[in-house]
C-alpha positions as CSV (number, residue, x, y, z in Angstrom):
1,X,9.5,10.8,7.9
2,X,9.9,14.6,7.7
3,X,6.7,14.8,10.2
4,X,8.2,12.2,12.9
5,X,11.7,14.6,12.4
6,X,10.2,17.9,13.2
7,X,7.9,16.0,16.2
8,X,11.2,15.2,17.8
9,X,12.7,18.6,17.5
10,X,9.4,19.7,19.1
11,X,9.6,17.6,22.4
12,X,13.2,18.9,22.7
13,X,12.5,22.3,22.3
14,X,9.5,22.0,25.1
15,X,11.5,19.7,27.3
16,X,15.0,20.9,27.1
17,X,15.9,17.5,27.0
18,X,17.7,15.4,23.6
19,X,14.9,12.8,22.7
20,X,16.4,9.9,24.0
21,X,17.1,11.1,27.8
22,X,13.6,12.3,27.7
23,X,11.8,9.0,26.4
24,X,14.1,7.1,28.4
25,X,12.8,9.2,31.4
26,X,9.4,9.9,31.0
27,X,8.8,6.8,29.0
28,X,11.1,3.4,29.1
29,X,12.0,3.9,32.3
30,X,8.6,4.4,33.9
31,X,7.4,1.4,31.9
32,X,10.1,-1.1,32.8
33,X,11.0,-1.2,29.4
34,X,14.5,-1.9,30.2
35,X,15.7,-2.6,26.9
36,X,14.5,0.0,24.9
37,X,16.1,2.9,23.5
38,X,18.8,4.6,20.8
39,X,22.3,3.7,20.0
40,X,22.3,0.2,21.8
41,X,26.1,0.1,19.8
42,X,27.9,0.3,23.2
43,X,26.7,-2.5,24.6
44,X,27.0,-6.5,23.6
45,X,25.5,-7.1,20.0
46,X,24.9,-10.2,20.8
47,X,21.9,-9.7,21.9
48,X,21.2,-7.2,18.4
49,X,20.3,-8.5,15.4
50,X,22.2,-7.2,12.0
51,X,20.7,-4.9,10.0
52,X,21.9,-4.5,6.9
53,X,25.4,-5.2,4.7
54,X,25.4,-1.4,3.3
55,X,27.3,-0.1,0.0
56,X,28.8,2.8,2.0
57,X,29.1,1.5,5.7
58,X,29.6,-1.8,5.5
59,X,27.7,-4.3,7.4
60,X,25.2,-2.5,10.1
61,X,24.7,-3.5,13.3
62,X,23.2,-1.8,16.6
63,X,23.3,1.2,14.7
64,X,20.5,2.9,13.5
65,X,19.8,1.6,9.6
66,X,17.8,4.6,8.3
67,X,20.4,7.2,6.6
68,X,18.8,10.1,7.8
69,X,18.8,8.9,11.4
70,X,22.4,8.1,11.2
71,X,23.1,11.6,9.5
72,X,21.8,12.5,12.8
73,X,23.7,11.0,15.3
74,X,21.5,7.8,15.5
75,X,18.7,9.7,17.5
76,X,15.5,10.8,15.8
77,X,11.7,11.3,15.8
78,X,11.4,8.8,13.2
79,X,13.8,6.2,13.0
80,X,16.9,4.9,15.6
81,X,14.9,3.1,18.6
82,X,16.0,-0.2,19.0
83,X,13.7,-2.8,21.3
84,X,12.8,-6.5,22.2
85,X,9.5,-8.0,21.8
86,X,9.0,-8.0,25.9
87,X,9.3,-4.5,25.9
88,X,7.1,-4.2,22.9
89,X,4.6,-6.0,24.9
90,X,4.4,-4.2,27.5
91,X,4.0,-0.6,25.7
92,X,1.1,-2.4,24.1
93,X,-0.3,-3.6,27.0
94,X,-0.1,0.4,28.4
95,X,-2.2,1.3,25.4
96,X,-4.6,-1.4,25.3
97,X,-5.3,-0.7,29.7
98,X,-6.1,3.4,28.5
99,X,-2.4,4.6,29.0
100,X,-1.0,2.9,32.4
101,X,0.4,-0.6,33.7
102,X,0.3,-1.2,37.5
103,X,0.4,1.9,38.8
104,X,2.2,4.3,35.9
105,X,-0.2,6.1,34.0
106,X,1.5,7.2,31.1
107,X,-1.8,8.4,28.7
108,X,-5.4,9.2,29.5
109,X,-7.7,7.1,27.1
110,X,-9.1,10.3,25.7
111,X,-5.6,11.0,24.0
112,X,-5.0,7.3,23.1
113,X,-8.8,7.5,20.9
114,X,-7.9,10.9,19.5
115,X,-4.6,9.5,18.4
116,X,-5.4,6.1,16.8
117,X,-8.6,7.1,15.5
118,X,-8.4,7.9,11.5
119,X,-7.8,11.3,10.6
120,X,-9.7,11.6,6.9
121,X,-12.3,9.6,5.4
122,X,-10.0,8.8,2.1
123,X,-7.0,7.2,4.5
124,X,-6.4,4.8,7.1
125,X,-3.8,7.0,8.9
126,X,-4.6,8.5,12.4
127,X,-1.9,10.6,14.2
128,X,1.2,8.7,14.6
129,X,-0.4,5.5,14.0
130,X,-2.3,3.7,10.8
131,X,-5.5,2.1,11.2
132,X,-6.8,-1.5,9.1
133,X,-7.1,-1.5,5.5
134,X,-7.5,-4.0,3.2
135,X,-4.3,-6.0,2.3
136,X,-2.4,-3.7,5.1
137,X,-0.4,-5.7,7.8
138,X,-2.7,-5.8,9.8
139,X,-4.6,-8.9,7.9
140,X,-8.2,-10.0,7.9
141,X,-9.1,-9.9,11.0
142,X,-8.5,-6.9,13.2
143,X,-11.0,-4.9,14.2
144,X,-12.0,-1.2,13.0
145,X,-10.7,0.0,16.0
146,X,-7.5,-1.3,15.6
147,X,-4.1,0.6,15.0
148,X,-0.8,-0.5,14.2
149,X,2.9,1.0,12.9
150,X,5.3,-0.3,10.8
151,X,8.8,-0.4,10.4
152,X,11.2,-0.1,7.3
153,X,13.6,-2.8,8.6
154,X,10.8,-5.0,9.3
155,X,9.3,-3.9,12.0
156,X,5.7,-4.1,13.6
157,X,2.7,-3.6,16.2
158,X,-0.7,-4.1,16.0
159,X,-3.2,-3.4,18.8
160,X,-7.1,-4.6,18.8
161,X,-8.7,-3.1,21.5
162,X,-11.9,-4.7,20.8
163,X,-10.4,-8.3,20.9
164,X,-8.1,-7.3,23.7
165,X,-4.8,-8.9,21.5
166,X,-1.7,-7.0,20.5
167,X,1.1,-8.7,17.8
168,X,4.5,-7.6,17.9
169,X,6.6,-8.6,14.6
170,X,10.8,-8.1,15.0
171,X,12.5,-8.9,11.6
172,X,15.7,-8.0,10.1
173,X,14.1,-8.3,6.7
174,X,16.6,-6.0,4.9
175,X,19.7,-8.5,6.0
176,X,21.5,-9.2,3.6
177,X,19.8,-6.3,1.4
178,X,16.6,-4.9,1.2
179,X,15.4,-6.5,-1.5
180,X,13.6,-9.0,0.4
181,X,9.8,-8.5,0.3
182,X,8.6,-11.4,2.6
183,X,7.4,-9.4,5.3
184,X,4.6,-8.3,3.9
185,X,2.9,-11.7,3.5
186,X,4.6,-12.3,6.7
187,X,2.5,-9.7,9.2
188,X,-0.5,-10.5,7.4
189,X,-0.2,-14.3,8.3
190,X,1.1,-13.8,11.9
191,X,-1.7,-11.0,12.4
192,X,-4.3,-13.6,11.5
193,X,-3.2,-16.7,13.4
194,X,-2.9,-14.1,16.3
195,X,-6.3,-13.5,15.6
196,X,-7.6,-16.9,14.5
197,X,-6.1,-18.1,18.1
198,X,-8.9,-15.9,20.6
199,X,-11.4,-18.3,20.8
200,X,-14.2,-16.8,23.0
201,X,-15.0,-13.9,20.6
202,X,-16.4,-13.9,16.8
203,X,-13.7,-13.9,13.9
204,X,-15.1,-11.1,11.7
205,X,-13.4,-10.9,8.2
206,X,-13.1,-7.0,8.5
207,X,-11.0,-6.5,5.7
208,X,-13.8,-7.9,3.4
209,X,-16.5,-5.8,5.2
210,X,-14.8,-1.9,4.7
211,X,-14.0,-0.8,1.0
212,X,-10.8,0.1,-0.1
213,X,-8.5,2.9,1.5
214,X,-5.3,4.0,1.0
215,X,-1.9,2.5,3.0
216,X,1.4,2.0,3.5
């Protein structure tokens, strides 16, 4: 987490922005992703799953879970962003057009490949993102090509740019607690009936055709 941490201290640096004016300006807003951003706690939680019941503060909810985040006012480089599937859909749809929807360009393809593309031959991470490996949340079936993030409270994205899909996975998973583990069999079932659905291309068991790597 220490590496996302330090990334956000680096855009505000450069920018001379906070992190969340400057993704909600350069990023969310351009994007239409309307209901994206940090400390959604001011408005209806209603609309906001709960997080967590905590030991110290007591039932969370639309506030950021991860302690470190929260040490930190709720805004950080690698926890605190709170979003809807819509608006997860349409980032993913940015990434998987080479960085723009309608007429925003947000990222050139160039910097999209170097990002998602693994960064050493004994792990599946790239920059920022992880690519497939077997038993990873990604399932069977997504392509080499692919890359996906995870998050702690049961959050997930996975793009296939070969097969043109995208799967977006919201879960509270740690309410009540964080003891509960279903998630993990979770994304890997929704990943491969995502996949299992596309019906004018191949299903390719990729999982069974790379060896093992290391992931999270």
């Amino acid at each position: 987490d220490w590496d996302y941490v330090l990334m956000g201290f680096i855009v505000e640096r450069i920018t001379g922005q906070t992190l969340d004016t400057y993704t909600a300006q350069h990023i969310f807003g351009p994007l239409g992703m309307s209901e994206t951003g940090y400390r959604p706690d001011t408005v209806d939680k209603r609309h906001i799953a709960p997080t967590e019941i905590d030991t110290l503060r007591g039932l969370v909810w639309g506030a950021v879970h991860d302690e470190n985040a929260n040490a930190m006012g709720g805004v950080s480089g690698h926890a605190g962003l709170f979003s809807t599937a819509h608006d997860m859909a349409i980032f993913a749809r940015m990434l998987l057009n080479g960085g723009s929807v309608g007429s925003v360009r947000l990222l050139t393809p160039t910097t999209i490949a170097r990002w998602t593309s693994a960064q050493d031959p004994g792990s599946s991470r790239a920059l920022g993102w992880d690519t497939p490996a077997p038993k990873s949340s990604a399932g069977r079936y997504f392509s080499p090509r692919s890359y996906g993030h995870t998050g702690f409270t049961g959050t997930s994205i996975w793009t296939d740019p070969e097969r043109g899909v995208w799967v977006v996975l919201l879960t509270n998973r740690v309410y009540p607690t964080r003891n509960n583990q279903k998630h993990i069999a979770l994304r890997r079932a929704v990943s491969d009936a995502v996949e299992e659905a596309v019906m004018d291309a191949p299903l390719i068991n990729w999982e069974a055709l790379h060896p093992a790597t290391s992931h999270e």
